[in-house]
BALOBA-1460 file (C-alpha; in Angstrom, 3 decimals):
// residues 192
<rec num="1" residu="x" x="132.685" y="105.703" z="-1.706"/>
<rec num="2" residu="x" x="134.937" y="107.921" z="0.779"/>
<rec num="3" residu="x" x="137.681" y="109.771" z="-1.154"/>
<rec num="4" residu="x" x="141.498" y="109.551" z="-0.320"/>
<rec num="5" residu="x" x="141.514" y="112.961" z="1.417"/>
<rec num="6" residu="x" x="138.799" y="112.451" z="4.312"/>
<rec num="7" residu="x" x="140.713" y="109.175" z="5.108"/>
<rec num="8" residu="x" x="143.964" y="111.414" z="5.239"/>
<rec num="9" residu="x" x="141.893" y="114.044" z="7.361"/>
<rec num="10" residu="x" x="140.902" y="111.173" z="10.043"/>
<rec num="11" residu="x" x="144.550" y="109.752" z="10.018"/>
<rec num="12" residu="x" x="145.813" y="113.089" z="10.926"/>
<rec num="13" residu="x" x="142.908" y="113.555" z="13.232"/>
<rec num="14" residu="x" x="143.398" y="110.266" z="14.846"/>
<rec num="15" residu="x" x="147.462" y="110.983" z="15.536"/>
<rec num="16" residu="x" x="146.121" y="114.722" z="17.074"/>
<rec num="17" residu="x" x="144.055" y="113.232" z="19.677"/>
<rec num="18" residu="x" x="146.093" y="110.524" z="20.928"/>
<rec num="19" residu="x" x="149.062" y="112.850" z="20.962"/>
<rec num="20" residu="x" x="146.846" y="115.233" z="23.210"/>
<rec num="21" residu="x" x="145.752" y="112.140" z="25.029"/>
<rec num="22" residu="x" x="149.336" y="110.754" z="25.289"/>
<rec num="23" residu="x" x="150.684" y="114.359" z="26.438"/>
<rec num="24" residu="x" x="147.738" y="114.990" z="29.112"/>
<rec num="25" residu="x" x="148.385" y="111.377" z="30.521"/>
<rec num="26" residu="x" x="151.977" y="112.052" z="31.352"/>
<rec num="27" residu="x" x="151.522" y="115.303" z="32.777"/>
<rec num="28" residu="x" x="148.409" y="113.805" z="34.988"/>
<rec num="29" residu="x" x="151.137" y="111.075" z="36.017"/>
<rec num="30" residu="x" x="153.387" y="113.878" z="36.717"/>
<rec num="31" residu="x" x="151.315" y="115.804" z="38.607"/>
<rec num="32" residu="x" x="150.371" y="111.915" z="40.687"/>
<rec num="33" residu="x" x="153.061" y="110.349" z="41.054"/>
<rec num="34" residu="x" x="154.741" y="111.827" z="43.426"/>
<rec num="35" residu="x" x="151.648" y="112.197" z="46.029"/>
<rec num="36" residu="x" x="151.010" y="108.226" z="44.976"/>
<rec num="37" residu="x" x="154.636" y="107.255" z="45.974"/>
<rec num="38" residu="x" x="154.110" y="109.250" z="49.072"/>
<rec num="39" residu="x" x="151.153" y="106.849" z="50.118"/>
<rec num="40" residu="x" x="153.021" y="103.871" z="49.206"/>
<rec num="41" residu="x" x="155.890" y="104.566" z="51.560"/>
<rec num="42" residu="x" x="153.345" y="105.639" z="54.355"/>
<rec num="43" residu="x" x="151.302" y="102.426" z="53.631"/>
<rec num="44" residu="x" x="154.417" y="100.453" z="54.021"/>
<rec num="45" residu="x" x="155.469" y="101.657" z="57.366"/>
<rec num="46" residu="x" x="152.248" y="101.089" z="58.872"/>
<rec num="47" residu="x" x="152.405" y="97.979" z="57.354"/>
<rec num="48" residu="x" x="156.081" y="97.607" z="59.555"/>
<rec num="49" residu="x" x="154.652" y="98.941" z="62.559"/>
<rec num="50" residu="x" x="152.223" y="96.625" z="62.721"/>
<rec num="51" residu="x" x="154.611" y="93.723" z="63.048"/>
<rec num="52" residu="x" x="156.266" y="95.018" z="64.916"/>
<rec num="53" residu="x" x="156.335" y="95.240" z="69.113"/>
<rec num="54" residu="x" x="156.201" y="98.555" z="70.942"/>
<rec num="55" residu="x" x="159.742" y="98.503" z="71.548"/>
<rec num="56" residu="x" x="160.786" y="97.441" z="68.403"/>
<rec num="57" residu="x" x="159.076" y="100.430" z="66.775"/>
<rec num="58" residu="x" x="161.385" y="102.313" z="68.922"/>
<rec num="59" residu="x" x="164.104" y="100.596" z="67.121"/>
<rec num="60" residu="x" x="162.561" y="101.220" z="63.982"/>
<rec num="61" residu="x" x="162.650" y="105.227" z="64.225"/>
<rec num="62" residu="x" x="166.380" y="104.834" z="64.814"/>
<rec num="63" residu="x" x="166.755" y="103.564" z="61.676"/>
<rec num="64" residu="x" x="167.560" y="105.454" z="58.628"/>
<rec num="65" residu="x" x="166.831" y="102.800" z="55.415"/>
<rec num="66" residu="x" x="166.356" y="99.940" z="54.281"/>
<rec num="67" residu="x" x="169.990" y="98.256" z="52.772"/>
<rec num="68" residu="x" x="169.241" y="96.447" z="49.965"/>
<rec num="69" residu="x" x="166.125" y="94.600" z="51.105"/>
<rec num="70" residu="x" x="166.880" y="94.446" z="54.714"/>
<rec num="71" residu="x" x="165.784" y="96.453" z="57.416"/>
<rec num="72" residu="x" x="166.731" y="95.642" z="61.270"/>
<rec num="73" residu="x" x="168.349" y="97.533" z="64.029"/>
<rec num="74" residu="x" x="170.395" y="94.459" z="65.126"/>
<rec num="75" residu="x" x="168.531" y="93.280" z="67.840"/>
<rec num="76" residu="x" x="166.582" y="90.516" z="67.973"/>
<rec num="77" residu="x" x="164.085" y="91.241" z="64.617"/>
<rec num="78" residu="x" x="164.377" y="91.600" z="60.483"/>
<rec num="79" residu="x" x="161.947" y="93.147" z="58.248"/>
<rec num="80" residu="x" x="162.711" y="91.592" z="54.582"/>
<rec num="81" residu="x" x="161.605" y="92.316" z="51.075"/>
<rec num="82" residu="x" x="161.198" y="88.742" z="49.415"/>
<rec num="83" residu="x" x="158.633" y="87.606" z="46.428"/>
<rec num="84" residu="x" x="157.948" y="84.801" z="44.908"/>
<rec num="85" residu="x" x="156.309" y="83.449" z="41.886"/>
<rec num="86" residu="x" x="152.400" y="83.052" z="42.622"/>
<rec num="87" residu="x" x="150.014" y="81.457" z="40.149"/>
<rec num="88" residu="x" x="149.498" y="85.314" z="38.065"/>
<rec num="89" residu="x" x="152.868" y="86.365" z="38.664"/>
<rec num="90" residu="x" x="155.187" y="87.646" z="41.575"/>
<rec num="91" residu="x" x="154.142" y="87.851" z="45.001"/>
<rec num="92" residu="x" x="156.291" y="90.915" z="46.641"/>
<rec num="93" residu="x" x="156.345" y="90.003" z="50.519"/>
<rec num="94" residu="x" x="157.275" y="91.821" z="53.504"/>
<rec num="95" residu="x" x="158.323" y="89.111" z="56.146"/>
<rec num="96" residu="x" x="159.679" y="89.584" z="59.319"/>
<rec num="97" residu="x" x="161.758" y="87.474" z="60.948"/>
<rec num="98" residu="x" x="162.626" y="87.412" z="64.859"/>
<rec num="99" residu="x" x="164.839" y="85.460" z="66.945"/>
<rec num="100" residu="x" x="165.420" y="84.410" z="70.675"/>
<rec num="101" residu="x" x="168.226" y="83.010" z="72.789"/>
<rec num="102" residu="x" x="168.378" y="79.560" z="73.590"/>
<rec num="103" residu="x" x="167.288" y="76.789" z="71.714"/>
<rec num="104" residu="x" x="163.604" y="78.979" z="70.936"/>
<rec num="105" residu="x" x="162.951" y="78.941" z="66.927"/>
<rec num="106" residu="x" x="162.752" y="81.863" z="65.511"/>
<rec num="107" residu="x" x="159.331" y="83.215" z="64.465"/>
<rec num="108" residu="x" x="157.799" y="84.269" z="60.940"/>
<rec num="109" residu="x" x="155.123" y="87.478" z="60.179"/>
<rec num="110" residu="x" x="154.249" y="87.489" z="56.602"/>
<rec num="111" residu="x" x="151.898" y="90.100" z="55.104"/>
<rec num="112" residu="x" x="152.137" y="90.424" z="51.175"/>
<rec num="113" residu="x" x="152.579" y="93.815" z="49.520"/>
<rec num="114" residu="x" x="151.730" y="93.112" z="45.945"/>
<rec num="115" residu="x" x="149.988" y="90.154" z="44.094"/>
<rec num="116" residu="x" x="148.216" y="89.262" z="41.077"/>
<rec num="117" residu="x" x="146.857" y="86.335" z="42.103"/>
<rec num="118" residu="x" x="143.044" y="85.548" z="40.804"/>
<rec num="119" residu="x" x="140.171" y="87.631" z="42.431"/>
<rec num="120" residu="x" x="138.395" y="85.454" z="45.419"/>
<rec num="121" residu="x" x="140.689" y="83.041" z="44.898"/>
<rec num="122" residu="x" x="143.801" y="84.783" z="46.027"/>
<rec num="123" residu="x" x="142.219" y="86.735" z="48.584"/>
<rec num="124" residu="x" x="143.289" y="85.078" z="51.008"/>
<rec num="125" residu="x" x="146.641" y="86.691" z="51.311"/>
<rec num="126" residu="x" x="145.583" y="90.272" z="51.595"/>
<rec num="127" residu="x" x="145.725" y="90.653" z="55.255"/>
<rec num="128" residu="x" x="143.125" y="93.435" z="54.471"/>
<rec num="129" residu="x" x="140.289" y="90.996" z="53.029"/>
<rec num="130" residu="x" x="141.597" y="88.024" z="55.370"/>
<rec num="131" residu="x" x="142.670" y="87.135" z="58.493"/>
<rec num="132" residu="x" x="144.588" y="83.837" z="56.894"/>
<rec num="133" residu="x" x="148.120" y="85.775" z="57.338"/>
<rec num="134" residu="x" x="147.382" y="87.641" z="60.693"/>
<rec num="135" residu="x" x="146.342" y="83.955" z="62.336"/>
<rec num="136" residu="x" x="149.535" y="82.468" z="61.338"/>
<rec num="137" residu="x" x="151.765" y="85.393" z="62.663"/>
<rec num="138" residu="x" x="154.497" y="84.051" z="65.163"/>
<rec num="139" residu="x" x="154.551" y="80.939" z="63.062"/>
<rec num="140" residu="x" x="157.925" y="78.918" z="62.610"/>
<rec num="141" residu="x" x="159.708" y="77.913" z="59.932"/>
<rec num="142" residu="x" x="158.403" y="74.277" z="60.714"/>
<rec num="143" residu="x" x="154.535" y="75.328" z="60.904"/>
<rec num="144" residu="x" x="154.765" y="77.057" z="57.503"/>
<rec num="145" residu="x" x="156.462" y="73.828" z="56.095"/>
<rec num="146" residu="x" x="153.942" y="71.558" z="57.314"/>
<rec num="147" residu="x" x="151.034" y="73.915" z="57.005"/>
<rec num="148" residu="x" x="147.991" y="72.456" z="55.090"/>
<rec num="149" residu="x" x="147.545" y="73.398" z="51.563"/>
<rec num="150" residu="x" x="144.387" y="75.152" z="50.894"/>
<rec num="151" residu="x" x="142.270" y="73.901" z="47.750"/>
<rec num="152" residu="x" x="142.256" y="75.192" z="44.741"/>
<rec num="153" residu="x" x="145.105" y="78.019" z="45.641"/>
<rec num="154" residu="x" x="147.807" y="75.350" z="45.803"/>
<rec num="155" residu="x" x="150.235" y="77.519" z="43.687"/>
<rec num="156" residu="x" x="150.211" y="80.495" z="45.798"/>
<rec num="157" residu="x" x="149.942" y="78.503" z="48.959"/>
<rec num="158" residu="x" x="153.648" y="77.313" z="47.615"/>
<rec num="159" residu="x" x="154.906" y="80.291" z="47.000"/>
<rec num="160" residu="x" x="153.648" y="81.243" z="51.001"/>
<rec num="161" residu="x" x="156.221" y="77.858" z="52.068"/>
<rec num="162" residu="x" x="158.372" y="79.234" z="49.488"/>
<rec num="163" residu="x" x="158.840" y="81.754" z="50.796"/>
<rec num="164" residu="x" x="159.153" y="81.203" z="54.282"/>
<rec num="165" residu="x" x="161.979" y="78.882" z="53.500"/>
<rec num="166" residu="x" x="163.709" y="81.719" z="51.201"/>
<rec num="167" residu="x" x="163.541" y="83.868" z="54.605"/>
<rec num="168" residu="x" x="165.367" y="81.152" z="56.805"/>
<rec num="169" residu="x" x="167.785" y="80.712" z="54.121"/>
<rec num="170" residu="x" x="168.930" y="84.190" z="53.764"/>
<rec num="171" residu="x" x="168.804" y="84.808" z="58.121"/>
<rec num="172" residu="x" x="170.922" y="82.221" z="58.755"/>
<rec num="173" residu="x" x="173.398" y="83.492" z="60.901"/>
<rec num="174" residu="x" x="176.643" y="85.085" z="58.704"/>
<rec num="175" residu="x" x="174.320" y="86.581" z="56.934"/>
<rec num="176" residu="x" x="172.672" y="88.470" z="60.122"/>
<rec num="177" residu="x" x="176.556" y="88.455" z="61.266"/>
<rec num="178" residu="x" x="177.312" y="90.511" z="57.635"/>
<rec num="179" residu="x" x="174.414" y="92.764" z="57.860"/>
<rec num="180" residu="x" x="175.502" y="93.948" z="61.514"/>
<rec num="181" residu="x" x="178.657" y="94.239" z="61.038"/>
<rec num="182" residu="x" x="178.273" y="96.109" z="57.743"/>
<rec num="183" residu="x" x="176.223" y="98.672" z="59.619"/>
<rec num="184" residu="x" x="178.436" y="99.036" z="62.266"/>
<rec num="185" residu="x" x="181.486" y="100.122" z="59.871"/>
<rec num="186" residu="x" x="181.245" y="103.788" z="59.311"/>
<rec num="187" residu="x" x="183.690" y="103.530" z="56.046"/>
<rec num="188" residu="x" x="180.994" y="101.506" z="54.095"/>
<rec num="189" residu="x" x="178.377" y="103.466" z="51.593"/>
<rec num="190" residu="x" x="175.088" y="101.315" z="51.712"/>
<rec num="191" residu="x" x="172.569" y="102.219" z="48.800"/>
<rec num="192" residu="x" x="168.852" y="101.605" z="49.713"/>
């Protein structure tokens, strides 16, 4: 038989060390998080620069933030922040989106920033584990339509197609119009 006060003595016990735990794991986030954000937004602009052409990483120094989930310098390119529902849960994209004159469709670089799609699986959207992505760079909105399903990732093959068409939907050409003309006006605040 074990008597009412060691069961007291390893409650108490038992809230001690997970206080101490609890307290040591927000100071070690503390102490992380900052450097961890750091390589995030480094991450991410390599990730930019490497859709983007030399001269449009010119562009891209010029540039001060992203508004909202938009970043351009009015030219002839867009670098968006989309996601999409995948088969484990949002996608988070970074598409970019660049048009010519004339009667040329405009062309599509995807690369995906966060997923939880299923191990092996899913892979092949990490443009770091697969070239899948990279291949299908300068694609239009028409080959990502039309673009084969692959088997057994049919859901977040959708939410690829998905999002391509959420991309041409939101570039359509008021919307590029707005953006520019927003930017242009010195007496608007834009938040990132």
């Amino acid at each position: 038989m074990t008597s009412p006060a060691l069961n007291w003595r390893s409650l108490v016990s038992l809230v001690l060390i997970a206080g101490f735990c609890g307290t040591a794991l927000v100071w070690v986030n503390g102490i992380t998080a900052p450097r961890i954000e750091t390589q995030r937004q480094e991450q991410a602009r390599a990730l930019m620069n490497s859709l983007l052409l030399p001269e449009q990483r010119i562009e891209l120094k010029t540039l001060e933030s992203w508004r909202g989930d938009t970043l351009s310098a009015c030219t002839d390119w867009w670098l968006l922040r989309l996601s999409e529902n995948g088969y484990a849960g949002p996608i988070e994209f970074l598409a970019y989106w660049q048009t010519f004159e004339g009667d040329l469709p405009s062309v599509i670089k995807l690369r995906v920033l966060n997923h939880l799609e299923t191990p092996g699986i899913g892979d092949f959207i990490d443009h770091e584990r697969s070239d899948y992505l990279p291949d299908r760079d300068n694609w239009t909105l028409t080959e990502w339509q039309t673009a084969d399903t692959l088997s057994g990732a049919t859901i977040t093959h959708n939410a690829l197609k998905r999002v391509a068409d959420s991309l041409a939907q939101y570039m359509d050409s008021d919307a590029q119009t707005q953006f520019c003309s927003d930017q242009l006006s010195p007496t608007k605040e834009h938040a990132q």
